[in-house]
C-alpha positions in Angstrom: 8.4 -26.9 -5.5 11.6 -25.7 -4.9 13.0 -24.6 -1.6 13.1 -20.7 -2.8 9.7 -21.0 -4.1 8.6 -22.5 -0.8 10.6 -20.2 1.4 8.9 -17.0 -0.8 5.1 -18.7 0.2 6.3 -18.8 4.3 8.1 -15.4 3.6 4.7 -13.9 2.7 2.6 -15.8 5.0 4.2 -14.8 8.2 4.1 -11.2 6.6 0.2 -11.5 6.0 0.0 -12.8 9.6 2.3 -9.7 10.8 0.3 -7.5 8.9 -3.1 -9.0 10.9 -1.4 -8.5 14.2 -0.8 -4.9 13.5 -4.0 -4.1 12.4 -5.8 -5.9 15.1 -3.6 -4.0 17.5 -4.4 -0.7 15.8 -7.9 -1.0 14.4 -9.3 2.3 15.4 -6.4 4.0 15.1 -5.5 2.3 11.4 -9.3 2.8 10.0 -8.7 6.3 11.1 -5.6 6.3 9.0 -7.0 4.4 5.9 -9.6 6.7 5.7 -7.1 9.6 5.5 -5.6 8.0 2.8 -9.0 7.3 1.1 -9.7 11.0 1.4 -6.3 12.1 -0.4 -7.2 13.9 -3.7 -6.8 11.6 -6.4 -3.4 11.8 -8.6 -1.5 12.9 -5.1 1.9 11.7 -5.8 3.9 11.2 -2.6 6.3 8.6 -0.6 5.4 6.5 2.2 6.9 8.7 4.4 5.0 11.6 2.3 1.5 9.3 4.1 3.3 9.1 7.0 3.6 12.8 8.0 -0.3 13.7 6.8 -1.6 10.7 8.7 0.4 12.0 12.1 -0.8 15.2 11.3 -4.4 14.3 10.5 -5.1 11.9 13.6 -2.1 11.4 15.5 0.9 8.5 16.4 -0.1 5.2 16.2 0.6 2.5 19.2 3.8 1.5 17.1 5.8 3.0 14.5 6.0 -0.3 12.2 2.4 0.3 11.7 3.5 2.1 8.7 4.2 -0.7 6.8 1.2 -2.5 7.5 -0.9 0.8 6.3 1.0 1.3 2.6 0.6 -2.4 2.3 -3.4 -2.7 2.9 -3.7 0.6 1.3 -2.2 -0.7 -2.1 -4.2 -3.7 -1.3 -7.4 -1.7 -1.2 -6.8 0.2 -4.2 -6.4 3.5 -2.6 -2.4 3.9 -3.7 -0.4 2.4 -6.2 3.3 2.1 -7.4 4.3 4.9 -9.8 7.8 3.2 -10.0 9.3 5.8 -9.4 11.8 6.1 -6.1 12.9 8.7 -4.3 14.9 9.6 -1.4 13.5 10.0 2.2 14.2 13.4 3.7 13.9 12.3 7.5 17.0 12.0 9.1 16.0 8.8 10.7 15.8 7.0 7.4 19.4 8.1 6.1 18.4 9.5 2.7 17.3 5.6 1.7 15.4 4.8 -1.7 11.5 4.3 -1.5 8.6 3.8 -3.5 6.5 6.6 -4.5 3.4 6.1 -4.8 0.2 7.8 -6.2 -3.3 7.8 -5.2 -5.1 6.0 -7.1 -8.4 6.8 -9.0 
């Protein structure tokens, strides 16, 4: 195994142990959120930041903003959204107009 190969596998296992820590932290609040997601018409095309601003709107700020992350990620992981592979640019000021996945949710 190579030492890139082995840093990817620690790379992604100390994001998988992140990611539990986060939704642990947030589990009513993330459920809440997931289900939003789950309850997006099918074929809705949208960014993460897109999710971002119906989730907020739906059921409110989470404990943390990096929960955002964790939500995409375990949504893709559930099936709810996928890549399109398509980017586009993010229209809140905060982000500075930065490249991000689009994705769609999934049928």
């Amino acid at each position: 195994m190579t030492a890139v190969q082995q840093n990817l596998f620690e790379a992604r296992a100390a994001r998988d142990k992140a990611l539990e820590i986060v939704e642990i932290n947030a589990e009513t609040w993330f459920e809440r959120a997931l289900f939003v997601i789950y309850r997006m018409p099918q074929g809705t095309e949208g960014t993460g930041e897109d999710v971002r601003l119906l989730v907020v709107e739906k059921i409110g700020q989470p404990h943390h903003h990096n929960v955002f992350g964790a939500l995409i990620s375990q949504a893709v992981r559930k099936g709810y959204l996928r890549k399109t592979g398509e980017y586009r640019q993010m229209r809140a000021k905060k982000s500075h107009a930065r490249e991000t996945p689009v994705y769609v949710r999934a049928t």
